[in-house]
N, CA, C and O atoms as CSV, one atom per row, in Angstrom:
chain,resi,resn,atom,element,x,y,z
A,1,UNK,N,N,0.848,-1.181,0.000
A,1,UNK,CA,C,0.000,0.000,0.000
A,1,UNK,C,C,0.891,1.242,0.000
A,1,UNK,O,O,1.785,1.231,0.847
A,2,UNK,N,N,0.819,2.178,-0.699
A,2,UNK,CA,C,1.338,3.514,-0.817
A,2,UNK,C,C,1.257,4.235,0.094
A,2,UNK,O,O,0.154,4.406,0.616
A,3,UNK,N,N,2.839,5.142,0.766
A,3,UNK,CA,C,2.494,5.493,1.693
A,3,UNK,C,C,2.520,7.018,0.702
A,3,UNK,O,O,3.071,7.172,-0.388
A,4,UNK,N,N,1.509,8.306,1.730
A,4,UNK,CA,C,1.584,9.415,1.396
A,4,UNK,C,C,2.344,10.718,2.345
A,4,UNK,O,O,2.292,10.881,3.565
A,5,UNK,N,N,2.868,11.337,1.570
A,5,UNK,CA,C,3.763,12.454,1.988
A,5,UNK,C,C,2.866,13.321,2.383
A,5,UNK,O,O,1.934,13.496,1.598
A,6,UNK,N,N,2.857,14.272,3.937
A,6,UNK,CA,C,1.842,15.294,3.840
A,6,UNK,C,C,2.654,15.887,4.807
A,6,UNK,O,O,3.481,15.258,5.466
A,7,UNK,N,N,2.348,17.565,4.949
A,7,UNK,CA,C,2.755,18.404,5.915
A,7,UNK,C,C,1.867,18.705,7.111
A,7,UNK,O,O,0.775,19.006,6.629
A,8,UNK,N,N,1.806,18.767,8.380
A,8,UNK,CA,C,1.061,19.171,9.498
A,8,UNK,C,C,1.907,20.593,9.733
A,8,UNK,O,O,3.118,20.761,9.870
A,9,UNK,N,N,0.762,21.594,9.729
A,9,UNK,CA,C,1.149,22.872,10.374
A,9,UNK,C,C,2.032,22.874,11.828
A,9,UNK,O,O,2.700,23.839,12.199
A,10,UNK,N,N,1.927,21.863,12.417
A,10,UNK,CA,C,1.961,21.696,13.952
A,10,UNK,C,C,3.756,20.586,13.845
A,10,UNK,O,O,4.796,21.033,14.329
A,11,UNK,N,N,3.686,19.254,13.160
A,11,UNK,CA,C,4.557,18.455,13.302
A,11,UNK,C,C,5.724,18.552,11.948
A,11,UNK,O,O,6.880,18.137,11.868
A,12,UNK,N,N,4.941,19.215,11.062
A,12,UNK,CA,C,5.820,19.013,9.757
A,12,UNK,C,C,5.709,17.933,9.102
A,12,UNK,O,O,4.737,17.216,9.340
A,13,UNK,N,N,6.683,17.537,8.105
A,13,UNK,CA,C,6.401,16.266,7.558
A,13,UNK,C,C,5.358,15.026,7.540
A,13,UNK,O,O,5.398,14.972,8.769
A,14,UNK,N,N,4.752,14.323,7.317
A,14,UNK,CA,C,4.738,12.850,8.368
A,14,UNK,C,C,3.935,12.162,6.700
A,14,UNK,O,O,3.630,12.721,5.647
A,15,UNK,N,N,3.828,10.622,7.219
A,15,UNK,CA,C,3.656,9.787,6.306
A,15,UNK,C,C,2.192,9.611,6.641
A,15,UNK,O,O,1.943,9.631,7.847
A,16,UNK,N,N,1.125,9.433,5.777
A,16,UNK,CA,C,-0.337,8.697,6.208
A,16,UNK,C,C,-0.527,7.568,5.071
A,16,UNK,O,O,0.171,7.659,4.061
A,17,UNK,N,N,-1.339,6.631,5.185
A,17,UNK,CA,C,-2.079,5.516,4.662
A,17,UNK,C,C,-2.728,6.447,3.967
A,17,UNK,O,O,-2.789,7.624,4.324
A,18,UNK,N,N,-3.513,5.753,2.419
A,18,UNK,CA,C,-4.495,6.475,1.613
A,18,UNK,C,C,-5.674,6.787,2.448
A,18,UNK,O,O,-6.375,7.799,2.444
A,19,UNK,N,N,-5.753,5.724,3.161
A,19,UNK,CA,C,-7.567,5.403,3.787
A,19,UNK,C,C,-7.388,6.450,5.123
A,19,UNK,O,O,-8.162,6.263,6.062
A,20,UNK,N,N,-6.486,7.436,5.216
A,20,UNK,CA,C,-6.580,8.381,6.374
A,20,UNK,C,C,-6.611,9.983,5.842
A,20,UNK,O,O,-6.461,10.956,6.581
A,21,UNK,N,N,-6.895,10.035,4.041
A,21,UNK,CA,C,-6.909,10.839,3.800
A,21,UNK,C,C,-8.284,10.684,2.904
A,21,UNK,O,O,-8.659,9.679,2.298
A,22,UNK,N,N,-9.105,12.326,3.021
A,22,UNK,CA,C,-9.592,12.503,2.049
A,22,UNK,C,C,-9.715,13.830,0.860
A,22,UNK,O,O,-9.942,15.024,1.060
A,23,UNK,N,N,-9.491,13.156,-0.300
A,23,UNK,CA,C,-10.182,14.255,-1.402
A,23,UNK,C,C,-11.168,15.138,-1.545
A,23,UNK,O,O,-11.895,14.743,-2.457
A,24,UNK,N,N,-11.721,16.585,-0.890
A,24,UNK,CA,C,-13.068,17.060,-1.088
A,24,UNK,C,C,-13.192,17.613,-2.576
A,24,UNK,O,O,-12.486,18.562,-2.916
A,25,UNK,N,N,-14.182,16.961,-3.558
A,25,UNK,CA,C,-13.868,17.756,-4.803
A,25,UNK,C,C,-15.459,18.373,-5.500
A,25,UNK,O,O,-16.368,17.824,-6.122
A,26,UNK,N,N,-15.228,19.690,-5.049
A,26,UNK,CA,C,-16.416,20.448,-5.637
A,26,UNK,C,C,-17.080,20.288,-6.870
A,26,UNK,O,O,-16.405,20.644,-7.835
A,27,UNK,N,N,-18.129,19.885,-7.101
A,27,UNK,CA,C,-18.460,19.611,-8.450
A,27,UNK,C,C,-19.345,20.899,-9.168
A,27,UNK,O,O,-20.074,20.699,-10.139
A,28,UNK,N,N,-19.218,21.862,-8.721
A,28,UNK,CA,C,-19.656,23.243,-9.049
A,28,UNK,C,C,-18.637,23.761,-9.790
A,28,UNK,O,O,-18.673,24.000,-10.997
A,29,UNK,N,N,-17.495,23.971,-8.849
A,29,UNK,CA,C,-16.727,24.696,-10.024
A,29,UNK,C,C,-14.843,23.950,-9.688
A,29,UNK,O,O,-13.820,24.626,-9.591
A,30,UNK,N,N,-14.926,22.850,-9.613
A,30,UNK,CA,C,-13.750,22.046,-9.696
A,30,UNK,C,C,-13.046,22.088,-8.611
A,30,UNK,O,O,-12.363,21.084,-8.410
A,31,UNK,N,N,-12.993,22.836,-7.922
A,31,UNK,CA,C,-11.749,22.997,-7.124
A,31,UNK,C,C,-11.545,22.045,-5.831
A,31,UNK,O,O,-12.434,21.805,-5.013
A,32,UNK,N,N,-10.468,21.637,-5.794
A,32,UNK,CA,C,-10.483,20.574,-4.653
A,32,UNK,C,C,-9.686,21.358,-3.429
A,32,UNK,O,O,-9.260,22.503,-3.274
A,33,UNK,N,N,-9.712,19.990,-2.545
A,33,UNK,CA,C,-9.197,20.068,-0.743
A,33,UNK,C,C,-8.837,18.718,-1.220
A,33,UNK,O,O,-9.268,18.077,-2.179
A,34,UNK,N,N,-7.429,18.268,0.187
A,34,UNK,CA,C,-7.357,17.076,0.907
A,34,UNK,C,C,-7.282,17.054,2.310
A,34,UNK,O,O,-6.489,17.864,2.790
A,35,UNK,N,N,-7.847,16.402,3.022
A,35,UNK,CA,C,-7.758,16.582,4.277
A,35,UNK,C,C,-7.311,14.698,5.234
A,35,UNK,O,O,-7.494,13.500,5.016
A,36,UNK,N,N,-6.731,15.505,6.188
A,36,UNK,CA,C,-6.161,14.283,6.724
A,36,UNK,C,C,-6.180,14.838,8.191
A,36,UNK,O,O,-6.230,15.993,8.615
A,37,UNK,N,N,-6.108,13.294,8.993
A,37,UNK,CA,C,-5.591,13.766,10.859
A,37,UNK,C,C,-4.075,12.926,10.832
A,37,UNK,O,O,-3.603,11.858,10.442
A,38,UNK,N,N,-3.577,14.467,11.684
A,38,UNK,CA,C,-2.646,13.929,11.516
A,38,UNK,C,C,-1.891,13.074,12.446
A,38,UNK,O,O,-2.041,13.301,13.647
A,39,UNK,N,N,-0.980,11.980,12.025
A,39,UNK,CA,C,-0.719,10.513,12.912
A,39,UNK,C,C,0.084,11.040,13.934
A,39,UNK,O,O,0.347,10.144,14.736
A,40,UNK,N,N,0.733,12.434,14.338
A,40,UNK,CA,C,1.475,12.083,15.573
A,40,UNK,C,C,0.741,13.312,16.805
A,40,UNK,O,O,0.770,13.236,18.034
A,41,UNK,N,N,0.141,14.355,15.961
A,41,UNK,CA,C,-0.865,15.396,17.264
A,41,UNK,C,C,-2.117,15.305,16.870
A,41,UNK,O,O,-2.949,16.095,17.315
A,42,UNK,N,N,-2.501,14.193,15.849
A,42,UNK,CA,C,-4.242,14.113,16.147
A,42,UNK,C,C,-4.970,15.641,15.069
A,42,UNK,O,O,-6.122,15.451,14.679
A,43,UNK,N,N,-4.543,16.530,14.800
A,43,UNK,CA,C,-4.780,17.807,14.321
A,43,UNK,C,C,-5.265,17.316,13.185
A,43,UNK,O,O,-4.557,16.538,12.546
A,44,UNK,N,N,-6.474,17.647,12.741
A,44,UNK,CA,C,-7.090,17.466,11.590
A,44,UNK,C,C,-6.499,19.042,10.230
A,44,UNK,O,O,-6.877,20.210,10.313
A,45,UNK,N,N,-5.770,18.598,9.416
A,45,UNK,CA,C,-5.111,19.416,8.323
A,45,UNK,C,C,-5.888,19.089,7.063
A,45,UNK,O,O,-6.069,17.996,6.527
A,46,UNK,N,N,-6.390,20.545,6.649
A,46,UNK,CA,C,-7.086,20.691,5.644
A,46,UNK,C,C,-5.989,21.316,4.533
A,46,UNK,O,O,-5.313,22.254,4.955
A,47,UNK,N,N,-5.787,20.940,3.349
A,47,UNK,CA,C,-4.809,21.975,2.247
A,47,UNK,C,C,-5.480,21.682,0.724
A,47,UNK,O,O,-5.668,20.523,0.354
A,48,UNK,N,N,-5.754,22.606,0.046
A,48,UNK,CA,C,-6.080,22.766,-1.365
A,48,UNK,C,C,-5.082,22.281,-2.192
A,48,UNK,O,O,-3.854,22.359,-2.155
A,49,UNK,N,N,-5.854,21.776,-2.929
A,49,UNK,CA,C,-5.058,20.928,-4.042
A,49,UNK,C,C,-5.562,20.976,-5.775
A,49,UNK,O,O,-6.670,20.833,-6.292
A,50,UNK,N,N,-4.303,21.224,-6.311
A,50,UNK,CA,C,-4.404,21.461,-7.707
A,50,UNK,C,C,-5.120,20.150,-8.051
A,50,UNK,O,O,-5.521,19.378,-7.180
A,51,UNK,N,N,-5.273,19.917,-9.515
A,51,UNK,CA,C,-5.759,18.979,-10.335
A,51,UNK,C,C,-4.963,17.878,-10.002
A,51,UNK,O,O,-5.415,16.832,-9.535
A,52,UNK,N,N,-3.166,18.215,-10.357
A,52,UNK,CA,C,-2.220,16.620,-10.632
A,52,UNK,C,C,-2.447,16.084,-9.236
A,52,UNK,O,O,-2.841,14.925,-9.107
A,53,UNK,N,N,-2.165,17.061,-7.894
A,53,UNK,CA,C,-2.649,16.146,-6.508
A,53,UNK,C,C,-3.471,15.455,-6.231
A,53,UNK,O,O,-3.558,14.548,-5.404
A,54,UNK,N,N,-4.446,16.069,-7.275
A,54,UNK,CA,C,-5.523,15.409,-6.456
A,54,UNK,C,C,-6.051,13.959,-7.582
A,54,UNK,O,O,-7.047,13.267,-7.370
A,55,UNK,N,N,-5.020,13.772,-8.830
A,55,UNK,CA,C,-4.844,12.754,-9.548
A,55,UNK,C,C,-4.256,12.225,-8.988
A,55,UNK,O,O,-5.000,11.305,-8.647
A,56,UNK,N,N,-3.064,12.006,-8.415
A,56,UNK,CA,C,-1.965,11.522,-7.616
A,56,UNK,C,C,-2.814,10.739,-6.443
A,56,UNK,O,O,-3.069,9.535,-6.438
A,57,UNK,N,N,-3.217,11.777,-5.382
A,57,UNK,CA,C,-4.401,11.222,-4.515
A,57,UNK,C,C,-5.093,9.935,-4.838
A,57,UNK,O,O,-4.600,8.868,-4.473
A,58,UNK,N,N,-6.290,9.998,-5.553
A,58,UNK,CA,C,-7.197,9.362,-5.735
A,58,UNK,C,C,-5.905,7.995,-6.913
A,58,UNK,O,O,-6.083,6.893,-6.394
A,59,UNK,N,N,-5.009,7.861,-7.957
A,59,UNK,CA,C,-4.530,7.143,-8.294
A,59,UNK,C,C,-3.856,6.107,-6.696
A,59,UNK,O,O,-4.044,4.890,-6.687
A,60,UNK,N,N,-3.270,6.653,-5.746
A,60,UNK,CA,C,-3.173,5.979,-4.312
A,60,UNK,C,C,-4.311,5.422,-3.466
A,60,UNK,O,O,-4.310,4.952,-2.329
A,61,UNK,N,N,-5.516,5.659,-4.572
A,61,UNK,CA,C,-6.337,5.275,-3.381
A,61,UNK,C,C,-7.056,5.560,-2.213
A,61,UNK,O,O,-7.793,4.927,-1.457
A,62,UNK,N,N,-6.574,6.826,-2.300
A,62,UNK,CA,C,-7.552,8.242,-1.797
A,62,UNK,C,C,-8.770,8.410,-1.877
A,62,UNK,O,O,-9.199,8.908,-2.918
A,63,UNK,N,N,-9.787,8.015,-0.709
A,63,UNK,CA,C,-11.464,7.681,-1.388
A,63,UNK,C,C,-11.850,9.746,-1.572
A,63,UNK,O,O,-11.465,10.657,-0.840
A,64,UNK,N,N,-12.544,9.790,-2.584
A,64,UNK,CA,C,-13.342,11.036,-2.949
A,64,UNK,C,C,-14.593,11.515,-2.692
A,64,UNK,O,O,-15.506,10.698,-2.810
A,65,UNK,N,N,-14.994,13.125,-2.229
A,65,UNK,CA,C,-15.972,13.294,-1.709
A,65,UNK,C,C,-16.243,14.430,-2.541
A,65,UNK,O,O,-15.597,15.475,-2.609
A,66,UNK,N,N,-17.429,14.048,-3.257
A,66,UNK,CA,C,-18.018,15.304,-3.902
A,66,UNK,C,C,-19.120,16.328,-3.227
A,66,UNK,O,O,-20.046,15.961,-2.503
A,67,UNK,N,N,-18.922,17.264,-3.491
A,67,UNK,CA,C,-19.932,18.385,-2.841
A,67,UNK,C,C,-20.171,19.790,-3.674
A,67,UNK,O,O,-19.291,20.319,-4.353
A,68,UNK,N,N,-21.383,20.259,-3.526
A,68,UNK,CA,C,-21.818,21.254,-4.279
A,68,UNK,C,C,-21.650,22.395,-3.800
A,68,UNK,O,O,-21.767,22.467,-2.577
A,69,UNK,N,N,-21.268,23.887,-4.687
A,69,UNK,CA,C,-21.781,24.967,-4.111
A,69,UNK,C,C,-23.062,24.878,-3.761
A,69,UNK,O,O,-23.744,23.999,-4.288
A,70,UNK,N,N,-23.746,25.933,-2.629
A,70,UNK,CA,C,-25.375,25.811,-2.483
A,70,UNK,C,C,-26.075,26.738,-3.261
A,70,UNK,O,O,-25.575,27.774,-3.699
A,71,UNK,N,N,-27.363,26.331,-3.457
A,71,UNK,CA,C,-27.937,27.043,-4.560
A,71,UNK,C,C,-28.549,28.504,-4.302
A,71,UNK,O,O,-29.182,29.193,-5.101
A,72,UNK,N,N,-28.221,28.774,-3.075
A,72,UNK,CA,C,-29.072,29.877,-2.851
A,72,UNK,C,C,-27.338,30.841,-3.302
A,72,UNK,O,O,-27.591,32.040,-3.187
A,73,UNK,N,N,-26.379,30.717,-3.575
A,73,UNK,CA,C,-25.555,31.634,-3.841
A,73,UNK,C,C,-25.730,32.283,-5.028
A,73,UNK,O,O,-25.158,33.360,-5.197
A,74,UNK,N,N,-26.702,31.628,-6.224
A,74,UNK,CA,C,-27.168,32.532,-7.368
A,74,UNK,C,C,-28.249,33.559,-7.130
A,74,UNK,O,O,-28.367,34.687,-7.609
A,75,UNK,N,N,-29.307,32.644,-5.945
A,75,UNK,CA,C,-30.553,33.775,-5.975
A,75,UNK,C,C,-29.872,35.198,-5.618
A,75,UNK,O,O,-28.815,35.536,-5.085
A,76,UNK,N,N,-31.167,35.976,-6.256
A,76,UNK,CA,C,-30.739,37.313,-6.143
A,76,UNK,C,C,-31.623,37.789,-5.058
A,76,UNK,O,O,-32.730,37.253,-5.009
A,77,UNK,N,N,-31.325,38.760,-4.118
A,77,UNK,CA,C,-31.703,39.216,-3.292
A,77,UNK,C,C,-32.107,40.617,-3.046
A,77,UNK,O,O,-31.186,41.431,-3.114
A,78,UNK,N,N,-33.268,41.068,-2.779
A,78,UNK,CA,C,-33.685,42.506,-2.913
A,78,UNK,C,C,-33.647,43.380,-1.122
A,78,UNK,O,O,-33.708,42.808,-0.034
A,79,UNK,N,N,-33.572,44.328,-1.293
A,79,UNK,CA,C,-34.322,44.911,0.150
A,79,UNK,C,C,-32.362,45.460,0.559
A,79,UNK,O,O,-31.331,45.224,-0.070
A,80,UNK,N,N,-32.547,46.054,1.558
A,80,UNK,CA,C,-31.308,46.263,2.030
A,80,UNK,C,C,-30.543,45.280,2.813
A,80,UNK,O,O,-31.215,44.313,3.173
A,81,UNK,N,N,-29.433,45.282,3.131
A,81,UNK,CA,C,-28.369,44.134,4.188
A,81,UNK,C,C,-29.232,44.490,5.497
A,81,UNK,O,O,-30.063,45.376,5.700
A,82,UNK,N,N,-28.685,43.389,6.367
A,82,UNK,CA,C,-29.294,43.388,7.711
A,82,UNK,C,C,-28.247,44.211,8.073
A,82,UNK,O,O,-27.064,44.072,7.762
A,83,UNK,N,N,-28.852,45.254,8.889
A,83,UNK,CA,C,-27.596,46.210,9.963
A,83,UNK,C,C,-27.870,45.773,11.505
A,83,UNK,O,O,-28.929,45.192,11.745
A,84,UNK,N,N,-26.758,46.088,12.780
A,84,UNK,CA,C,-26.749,45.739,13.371
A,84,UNK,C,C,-28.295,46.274,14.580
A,84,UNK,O,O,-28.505,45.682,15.639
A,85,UNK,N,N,-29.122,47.398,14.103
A,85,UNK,CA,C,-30.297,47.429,14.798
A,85,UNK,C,C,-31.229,45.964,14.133
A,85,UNK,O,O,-31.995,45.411,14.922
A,86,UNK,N,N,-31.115,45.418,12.730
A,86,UNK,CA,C,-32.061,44.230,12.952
A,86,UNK,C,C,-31.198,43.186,13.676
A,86,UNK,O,O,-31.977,42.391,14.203
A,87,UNK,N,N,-29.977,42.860,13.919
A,87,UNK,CA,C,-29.339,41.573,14.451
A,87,UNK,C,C,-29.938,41.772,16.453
A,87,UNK,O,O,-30.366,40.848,17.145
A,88,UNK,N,N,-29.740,43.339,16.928
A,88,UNK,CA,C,-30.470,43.559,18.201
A,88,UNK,C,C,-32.015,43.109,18.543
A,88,UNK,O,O,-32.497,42.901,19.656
A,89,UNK,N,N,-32.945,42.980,16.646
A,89,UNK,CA,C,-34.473,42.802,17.131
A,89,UNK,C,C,-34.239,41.580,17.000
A,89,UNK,O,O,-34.701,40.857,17.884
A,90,UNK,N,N,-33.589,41.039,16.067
A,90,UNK,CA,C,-33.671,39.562,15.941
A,90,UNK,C,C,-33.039,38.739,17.584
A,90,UNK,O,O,-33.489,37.664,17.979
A,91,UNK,N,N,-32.145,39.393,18.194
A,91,UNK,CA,C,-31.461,38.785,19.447
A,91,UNK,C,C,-32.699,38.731,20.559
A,91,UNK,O,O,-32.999,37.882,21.399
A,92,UNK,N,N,-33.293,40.033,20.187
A,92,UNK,CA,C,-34.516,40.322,21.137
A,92,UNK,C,C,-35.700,39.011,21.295
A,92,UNK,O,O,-36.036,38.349,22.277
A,93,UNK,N,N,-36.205,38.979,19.644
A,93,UNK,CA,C,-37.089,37.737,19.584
A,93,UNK,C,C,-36.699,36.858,20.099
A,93,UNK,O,O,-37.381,36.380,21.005
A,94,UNK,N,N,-35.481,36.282,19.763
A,94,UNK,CA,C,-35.080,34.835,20.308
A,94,UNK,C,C,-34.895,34.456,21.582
A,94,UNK,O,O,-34.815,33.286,21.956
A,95,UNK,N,N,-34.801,35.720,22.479
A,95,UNK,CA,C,-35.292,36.045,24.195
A,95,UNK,C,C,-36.312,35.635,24.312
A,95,UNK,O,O,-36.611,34.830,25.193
A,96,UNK,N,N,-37.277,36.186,23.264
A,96,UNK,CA,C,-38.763,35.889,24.103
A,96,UNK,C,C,-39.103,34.328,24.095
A,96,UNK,O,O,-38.749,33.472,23.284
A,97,UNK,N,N,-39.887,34.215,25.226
A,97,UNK,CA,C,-40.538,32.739,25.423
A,97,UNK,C,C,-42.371,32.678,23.700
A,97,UNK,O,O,-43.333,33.394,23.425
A,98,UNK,N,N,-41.762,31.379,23.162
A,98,UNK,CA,C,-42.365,30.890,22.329
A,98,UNK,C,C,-42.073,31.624,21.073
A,98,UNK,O,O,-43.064,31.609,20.342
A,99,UNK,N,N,-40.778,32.440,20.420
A,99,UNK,CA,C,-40.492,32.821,19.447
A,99,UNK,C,C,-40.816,31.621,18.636
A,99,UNK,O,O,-41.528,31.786,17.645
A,100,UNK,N,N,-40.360,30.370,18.947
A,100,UNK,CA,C,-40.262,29.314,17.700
A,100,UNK,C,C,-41.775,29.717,17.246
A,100,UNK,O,O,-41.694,30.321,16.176
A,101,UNK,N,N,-42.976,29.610,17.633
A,101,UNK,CA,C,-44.135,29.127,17.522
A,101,UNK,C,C,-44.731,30.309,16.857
A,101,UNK,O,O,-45.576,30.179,15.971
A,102,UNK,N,N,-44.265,31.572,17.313
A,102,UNK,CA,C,-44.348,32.831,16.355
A,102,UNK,C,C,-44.097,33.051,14.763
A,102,UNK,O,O,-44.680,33.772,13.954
A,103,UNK,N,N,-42.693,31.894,14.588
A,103,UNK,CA,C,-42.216,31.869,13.295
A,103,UNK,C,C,-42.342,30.784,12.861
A,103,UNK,O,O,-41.831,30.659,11.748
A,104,UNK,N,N,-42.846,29.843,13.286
A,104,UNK,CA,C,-43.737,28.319,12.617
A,104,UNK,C,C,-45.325,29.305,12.087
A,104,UNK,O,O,-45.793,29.188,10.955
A,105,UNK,N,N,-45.930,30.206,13.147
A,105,UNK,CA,C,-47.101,31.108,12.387
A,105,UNK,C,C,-47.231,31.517,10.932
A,105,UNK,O,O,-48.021,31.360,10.001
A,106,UNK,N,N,-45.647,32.342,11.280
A,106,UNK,CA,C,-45.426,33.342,10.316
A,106,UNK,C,C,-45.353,32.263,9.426
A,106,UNK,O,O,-46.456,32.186,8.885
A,107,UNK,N,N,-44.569,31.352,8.985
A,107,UNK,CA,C,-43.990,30.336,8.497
A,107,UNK,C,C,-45.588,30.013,7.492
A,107,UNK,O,O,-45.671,30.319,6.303
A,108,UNK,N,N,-46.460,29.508,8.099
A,108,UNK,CA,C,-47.735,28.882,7.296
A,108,UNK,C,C,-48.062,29.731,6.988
A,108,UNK,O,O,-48.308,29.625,5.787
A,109,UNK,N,N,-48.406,31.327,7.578
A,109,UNK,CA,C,-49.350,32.365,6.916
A,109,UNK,C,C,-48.873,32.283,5.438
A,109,UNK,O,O,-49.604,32.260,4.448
A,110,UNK,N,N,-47.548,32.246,5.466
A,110,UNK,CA,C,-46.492,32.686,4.099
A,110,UNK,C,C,-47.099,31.565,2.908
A,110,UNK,O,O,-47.340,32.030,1.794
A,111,UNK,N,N,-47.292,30.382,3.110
A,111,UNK,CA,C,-47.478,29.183,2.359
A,111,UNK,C,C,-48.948,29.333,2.020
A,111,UNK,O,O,-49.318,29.027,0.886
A,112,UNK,N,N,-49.754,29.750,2.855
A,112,UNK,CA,C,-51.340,29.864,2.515
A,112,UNK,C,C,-51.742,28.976,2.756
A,112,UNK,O,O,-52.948,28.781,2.599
């Protein structure tokens, strides 16, 4: 089994097994991660990786994890940004006793 070369911010160098690393590879717009823990402080190390790494990777045996941008990053959005007097009303509501049940209300009025 192939061993793999990786750097820890914390230990430097160290060797891992394929099956202790993984490939994250965006299927939105390509770009990958590998992430690994690392074998001598436990520190979970995340680092971006070009295309050939992450060929290299997965040719070792590197299992792959695909994931999407989310879709609400195209919708377009109207009205102004939240400023910090709505983050104070919103902190306010979530004080009060039975907010959930206020916005499960609001929630159905909206649906009809």
């Amino acid at each position: 089994m192939p061993i793999i070369r990786a750097s820890c911010p914390t230990c430097g160098d160290v060797e891992v097994m394929p099956g202790w690393v993984t490939v994250m590879l965006c299927s939105s717009n390509g770009e990958a991660s590998y992430t690994f823990r690392c074998p001598r402080c436990g520190m979970i190390v995340a680092k971006s990786a070009k295309r050939r790494i992450v060929e290299v990777l997965i040719t070792a045996g590197v299992r792959i994890h695909y994931w999407h941008l989310p879709e609400e990053l195209h919708e377009h959005h109207d009205g102004p940004p939240l400023d910090e007097r709505d983050a104070e009303e919103l902190h306010q509501s979530l004080e009060t006793p039975g907010w959930i049940d206020v916005l499960r209300k609001g929630t159905a009025d909206e649906q009809g």
